[in-house]
Structure formats: C-alpha cells, structure tokens
C-alpha positions in Angstrom: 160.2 139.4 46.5 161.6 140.8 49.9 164.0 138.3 51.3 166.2 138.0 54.4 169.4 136.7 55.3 169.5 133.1 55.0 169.1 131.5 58.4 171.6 129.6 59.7 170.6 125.9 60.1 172.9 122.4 59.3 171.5 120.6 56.3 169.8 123.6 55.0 173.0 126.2 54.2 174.2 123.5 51.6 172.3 124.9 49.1 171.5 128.4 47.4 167.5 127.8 48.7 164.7 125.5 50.2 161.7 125.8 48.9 158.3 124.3 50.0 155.5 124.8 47.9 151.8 123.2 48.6 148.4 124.7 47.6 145.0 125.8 49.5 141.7 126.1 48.1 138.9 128.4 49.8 135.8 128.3 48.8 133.3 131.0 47.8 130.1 131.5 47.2 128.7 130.0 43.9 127.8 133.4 42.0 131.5 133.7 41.5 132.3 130.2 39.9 132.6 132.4 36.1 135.5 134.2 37.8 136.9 131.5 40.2 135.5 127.6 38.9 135.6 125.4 41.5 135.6 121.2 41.1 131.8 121.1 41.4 130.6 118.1 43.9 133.9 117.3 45.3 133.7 116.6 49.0 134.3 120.4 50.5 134.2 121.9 47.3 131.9 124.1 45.1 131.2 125.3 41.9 132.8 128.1 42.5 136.4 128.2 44.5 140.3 129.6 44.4 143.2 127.8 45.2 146.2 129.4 46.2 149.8 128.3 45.4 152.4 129.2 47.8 155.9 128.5 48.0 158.4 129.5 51.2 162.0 129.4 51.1 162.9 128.0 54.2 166.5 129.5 54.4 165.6 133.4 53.0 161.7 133.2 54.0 160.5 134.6 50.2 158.0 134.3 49.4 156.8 132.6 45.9 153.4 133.5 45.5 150.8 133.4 46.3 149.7 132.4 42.9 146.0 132.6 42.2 143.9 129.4 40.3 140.5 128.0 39.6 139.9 125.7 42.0 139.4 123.0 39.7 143.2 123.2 38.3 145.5 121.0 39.2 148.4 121.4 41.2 150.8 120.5 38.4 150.0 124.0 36.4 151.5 125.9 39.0 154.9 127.7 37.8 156.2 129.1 40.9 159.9 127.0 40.5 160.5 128.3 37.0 163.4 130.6 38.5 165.0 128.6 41.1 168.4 128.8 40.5 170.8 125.4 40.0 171.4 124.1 43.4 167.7 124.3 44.8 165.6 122.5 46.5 161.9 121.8 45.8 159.9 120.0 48.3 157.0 119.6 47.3 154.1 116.7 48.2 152.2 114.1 45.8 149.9 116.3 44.2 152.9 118.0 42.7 154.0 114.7 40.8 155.2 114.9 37.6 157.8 113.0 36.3 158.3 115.6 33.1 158.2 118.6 35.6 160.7 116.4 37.7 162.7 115.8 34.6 162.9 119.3 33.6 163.9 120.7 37.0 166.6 117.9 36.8 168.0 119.6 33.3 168.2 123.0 34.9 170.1 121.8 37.8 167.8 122.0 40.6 167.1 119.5 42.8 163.7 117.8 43.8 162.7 116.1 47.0 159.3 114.4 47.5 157.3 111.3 49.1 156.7 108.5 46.6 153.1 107.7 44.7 152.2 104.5 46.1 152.0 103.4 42.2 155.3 103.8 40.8 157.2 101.8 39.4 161.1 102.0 39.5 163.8 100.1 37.9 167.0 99.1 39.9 170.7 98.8 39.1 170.0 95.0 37.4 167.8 96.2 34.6 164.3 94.6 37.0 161.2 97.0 37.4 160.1 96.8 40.9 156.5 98.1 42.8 157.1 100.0 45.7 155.6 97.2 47.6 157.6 94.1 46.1 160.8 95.9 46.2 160.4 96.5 50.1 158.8 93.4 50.8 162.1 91.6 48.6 164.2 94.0 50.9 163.3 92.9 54.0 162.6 95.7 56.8 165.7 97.9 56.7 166.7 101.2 55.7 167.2 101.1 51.7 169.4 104.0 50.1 169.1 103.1 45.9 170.0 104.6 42.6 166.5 103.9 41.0 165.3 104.7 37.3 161.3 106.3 38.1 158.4 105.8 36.0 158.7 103.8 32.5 158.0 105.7 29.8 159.5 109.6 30.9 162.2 107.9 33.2 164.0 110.2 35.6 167.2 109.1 37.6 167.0 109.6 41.5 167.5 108.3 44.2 165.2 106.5 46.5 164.9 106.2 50.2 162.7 103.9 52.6 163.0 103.9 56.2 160.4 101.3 58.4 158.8 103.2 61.0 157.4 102.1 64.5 154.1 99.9 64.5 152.4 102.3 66.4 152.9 105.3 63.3 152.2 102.8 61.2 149.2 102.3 62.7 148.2 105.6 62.7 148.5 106.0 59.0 146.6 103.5 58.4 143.6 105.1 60.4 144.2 108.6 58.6 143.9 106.8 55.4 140.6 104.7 56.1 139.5 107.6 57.6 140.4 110.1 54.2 138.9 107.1 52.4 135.3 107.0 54.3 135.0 111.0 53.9 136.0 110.4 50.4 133.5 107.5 49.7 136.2 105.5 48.2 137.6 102.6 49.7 140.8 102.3 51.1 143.9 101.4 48.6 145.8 98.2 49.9 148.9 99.3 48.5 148.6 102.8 50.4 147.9 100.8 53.5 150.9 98.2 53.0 153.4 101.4 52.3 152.3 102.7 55.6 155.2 100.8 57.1 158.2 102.9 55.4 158.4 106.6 54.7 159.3 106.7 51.1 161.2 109.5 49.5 162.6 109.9 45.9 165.2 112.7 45.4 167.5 113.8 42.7 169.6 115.2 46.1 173.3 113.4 45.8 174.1 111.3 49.0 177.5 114.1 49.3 174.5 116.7 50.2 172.4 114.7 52.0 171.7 111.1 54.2 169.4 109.1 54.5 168.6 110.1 58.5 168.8 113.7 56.9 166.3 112.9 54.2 163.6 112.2 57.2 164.5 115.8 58.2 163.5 117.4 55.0 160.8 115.4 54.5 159.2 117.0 58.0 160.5 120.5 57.0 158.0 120.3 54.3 155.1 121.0 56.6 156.3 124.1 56.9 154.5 125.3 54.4 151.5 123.6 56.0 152.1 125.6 58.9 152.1 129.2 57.2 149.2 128.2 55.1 147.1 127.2 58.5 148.4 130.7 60.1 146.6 132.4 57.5 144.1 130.9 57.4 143.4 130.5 61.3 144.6 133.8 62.5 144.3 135.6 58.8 141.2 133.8 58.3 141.6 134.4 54.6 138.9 131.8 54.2 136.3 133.7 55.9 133.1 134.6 53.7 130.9 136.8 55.5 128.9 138.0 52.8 127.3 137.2 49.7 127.9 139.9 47.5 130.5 138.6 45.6 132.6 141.9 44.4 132.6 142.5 48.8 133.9 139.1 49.3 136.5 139.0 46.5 137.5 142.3 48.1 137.8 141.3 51.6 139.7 138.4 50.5 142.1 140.2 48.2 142.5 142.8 51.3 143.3 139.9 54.1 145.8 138.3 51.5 147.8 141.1 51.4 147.8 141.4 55.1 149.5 138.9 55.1 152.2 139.5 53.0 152.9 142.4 54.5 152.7 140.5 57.8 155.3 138.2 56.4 157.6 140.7 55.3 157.5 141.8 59.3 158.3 138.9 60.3 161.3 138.4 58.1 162.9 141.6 59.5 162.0 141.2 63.4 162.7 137.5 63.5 163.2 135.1 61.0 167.1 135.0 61.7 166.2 132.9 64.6 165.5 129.1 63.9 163.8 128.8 67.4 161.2 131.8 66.3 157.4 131.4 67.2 155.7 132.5 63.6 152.3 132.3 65.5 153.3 133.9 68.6 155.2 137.0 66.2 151.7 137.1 64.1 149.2 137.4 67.2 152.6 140.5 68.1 152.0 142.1 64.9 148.0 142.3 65.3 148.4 143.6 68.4 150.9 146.3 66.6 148.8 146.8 63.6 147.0 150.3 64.5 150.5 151.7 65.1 151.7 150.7 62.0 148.7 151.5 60.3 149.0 155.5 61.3 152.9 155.3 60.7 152.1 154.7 57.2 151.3 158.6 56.6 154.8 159.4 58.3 157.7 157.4 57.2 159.3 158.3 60.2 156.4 157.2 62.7 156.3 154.5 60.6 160.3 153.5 61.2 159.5 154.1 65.3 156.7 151.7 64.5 158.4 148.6 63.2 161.6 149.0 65.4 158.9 148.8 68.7 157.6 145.6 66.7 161.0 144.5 66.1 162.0 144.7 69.6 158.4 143.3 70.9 159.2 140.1 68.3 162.4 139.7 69.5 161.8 139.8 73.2 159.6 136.6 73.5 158.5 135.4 70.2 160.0 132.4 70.4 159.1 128.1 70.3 159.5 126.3 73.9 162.1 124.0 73.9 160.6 119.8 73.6 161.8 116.7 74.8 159.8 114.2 74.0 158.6 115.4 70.1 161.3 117.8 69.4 161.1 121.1 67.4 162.2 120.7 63.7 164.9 123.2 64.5 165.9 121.2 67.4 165.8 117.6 65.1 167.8 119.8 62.5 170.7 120.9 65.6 170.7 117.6 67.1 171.5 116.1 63.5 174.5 118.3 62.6 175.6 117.7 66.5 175.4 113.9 66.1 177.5 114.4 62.3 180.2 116.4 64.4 180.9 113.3 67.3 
C-alpha cells in the first residue's frame, strides 16, 4: 500500500495512475501440488506450482500485489484492477484479454491499453468486420489510427493502432515465435507470423490523451513490470528451491517475497522520484545495507540512521547510463514531450 510521490514524466502525469500488471509462475516441488496445483505437463511446469500476480504503478511505484494463485489459473482471475480509480491506466499483455473484463473497466471509467490477439476480429466505421490481417493488408503499410468495434458478440469500443516496423524487427519476431513454437511443440501460427510487421495496440485511451507515436511508448513501458519481476527473481531469487521439505520451501519463499516488498518500499523513498534511477543498481545497494537495517529494526532510531545512510548511498550513484543508440525508456519518454514542445 505504501506509495510515493508520483514521478514526474510527460505522457504519464495525464492520468491519476499507470499500472502494469503481468504474472510469474515458480515452480515447486510436487509434494505441494494440494496446496499450490500446477498445469501438470506443460513445458516448464509441474504438478505442483504458484503464480504470482503483480501490478506496479509506474507514476507512484505501489505496489498491487503480489497476489498468490494455483499455477494452473489463468491470468484472467486475477482482481488486482478492481480499485483503480476513473482515469487509469491498465497495461496489461495478451494473457490478460478479456473483452468483458475490458468492458467492465470501460463502465467504471478506467482506461485499458494492450497488444492485439492475432485473432480478433474488429468492425470499422462502415458497418464491415475486418481480421487483423485483411484490414492491414487492405490498408497498405502506414500508420492506422481507427475507431474500431472489438470482438462480435461482447463488443467493446476502442481504438486501434498499427504502426509497420523495420524488416529487420520484423524478422526477429518472426524467429522468437518459431522459436516459442518448436519449445512449445506446436507449429508456428501464420497469422502471428504475418502480424509481425505492425505493432498492434487496442486502447480505450482518447487521442486528446494520447498519440499514436505515444502509444509505442506505453506499449514499451509495459515491460516494466517484466523488469521488476526478473529482479526478484534474479537478484531475490524467489524461485530458488533448495530443499524438499515442503513447509521449508514454502517458508523460504514466503520469507524472500517479503524481502522484497520491503525492498521496494526502500526503493520508493531513496529513489523512485528519479526517472533516470537504476532499480538493479539501488537493489544490489540495499543488500549491501541489509545487516544495518536488519539490527536498526530493534531501535527505531538506529533504524532512521539506517535508511537515511541508504538513502544517501541510493542517491549518490544509483542511476541508468545515459544511451544513444537504444535509448532509456525515460529518455524515449523526454525526447517525446521535447519533440511535442518544437
């Protein structure tokens, strides 16, 4: 629940919050699948497994979550944007889609952002129901900005919002799919491969908010949440199982989970106020702080000393080199609201 002030960034300071939300699963050891059931012969996944839904508002840091699943439920079960408030954003990726859970964050007034399934349909201004595909192969290559009706039986008004992209990205998809597909065993979907050309987004976001070229933006600010989920898991290692005894390993991972909360709220207070801040240069800080804070925690004044040194440690060189060639997303975001202002 602990918040703070909402970092300044263009695009992002036009609405209340900014919330990204995606999932994680970790897998345990199969004595446990009657307290955590897991998909069961799934590539990378056992009988028995946890997934963990997250959600990070990108202007305040909150946290939502993390919310605790069978690994077998699907990521459309989560409730972690029942209380966003009218003016919202969700970002959220395909596993999330829903056009009821769309439609019902559309009655309460909070706005939805997300990539496009492959599969769905939408109906244009003339009454026609278009594929993804047709419609951007009737289009030609260029940038399309549409009011669209989604999905034919619960329709939801949005808008969407193609933009081609280089060959050689395209090309690249296309291997990360055929590769997804061969680890899968599945073959490769020709639609998926023929969409690799555009990034497609469908939003209920009004064009006064937000632009096309700005939609690109918050469609890379969603692997933000990405990004905090791999530094928990790479420097948190809350998917580490060391153990078989199952009550140890629920334990240990209960234990390491709140680490990182409390790590989080750290980092909201030393440097999230900072759009340029290093999350993963601040966490490997805070390890090295954590036996200080640790024996602070029996006096609340030690404990004050503690976190201000942190504070100060954060703030002193915590923070994301400057790039050229593949910018920062805080540096895409700038350069955006400088371009709007010439």
């Amino acid at each position: 629940m602990i918040a703070a002030d909402p970092v300044v960034l263009p695009v992002l300071d036009r609405f209340p919050a900014v919330v990204v939300q995606d999932s994680t699963t970790i897998i345990l050891p199969e004595v446990l699948a009657p307290i955590w059931a897991g998909c069961g012969g799934a590539p990378h996944a056992g009988n028995a497994a946890l997934k963990l839904q997250l959600a990070l508002d990108l202007r305040t840091g909150r946290l939502r979550g993390p919310q605790l699943h069978d690994g077998r439920e699907s990521d459309r079960n989560a409730t972690l944007d029942h209380d966003l408030p009218p003016g919202a954003v969700r970002i959220v990726d395909l596993g999330f889609w829903d056009l009821t859970a769309l439609a019902d964050l559309q009655t309460r007034g909070v706005y939805w952002f997300s990539r496009a399934q492959a599969t769905t349909l939408v109906q244009t201004d003339d009454d026609r129901w278009w594929s993804l595909r047709d419609l951007l192969v009737a289009r030609g290559r260029r940038p399309l900005d549409l009011p669209v009706r989604v999905g034919r039986t619960a329709q939801v008004e949005a808008r969407l919002i193609t933009v081609p992209v280089p060959r050689a990205v395209a090309a690249e998809r296309r291997r990360k799919l055929r590769a997804e597909a061969r680890e899968a065993g599945e073959p490769v979907s020709a639609i998926r491969l023929a969409l690799a050309r555009w990034s497609i987004f469908v939003t209920t976001i009004p064009a006064s908010l937000l632009t096309s070229a700005e939609a690109l933006l918050l469609g890379a600010a969603r692997w933000q949440i990405e990004l905090l989920i791999k530094l928990w898991k790479s420097h948190g290692q809350i998917d580490l199982v060391r153990d078989i005894n199952p009550w140890r390993v629920l334990c240990e991972l209960y234990g390491r989970l709140l680490g990182q909360i409390v790590q989080h709220w750290l980092l909201l207070v030393s440097c999230w106020d900072d759009p340029a801040r290093s999350m993963t240069k601040a966490a490997q800080t805070v390890r090295t702080h954590w036996v200080c804070l640790a024996t602070g925690m029996r006096r609340p004044g030690r404990l004050v000393e503690a976190i201000a040194d942190l504070v100060r440690a954060i703030q002193a060189g915590c923070r994301m080199n400057p790039r050229r060639k593949k910018p920062n997303l805080y540096q895409r975001f700038l350069a955006a609201a400088a371009s709007c202002a010439t």
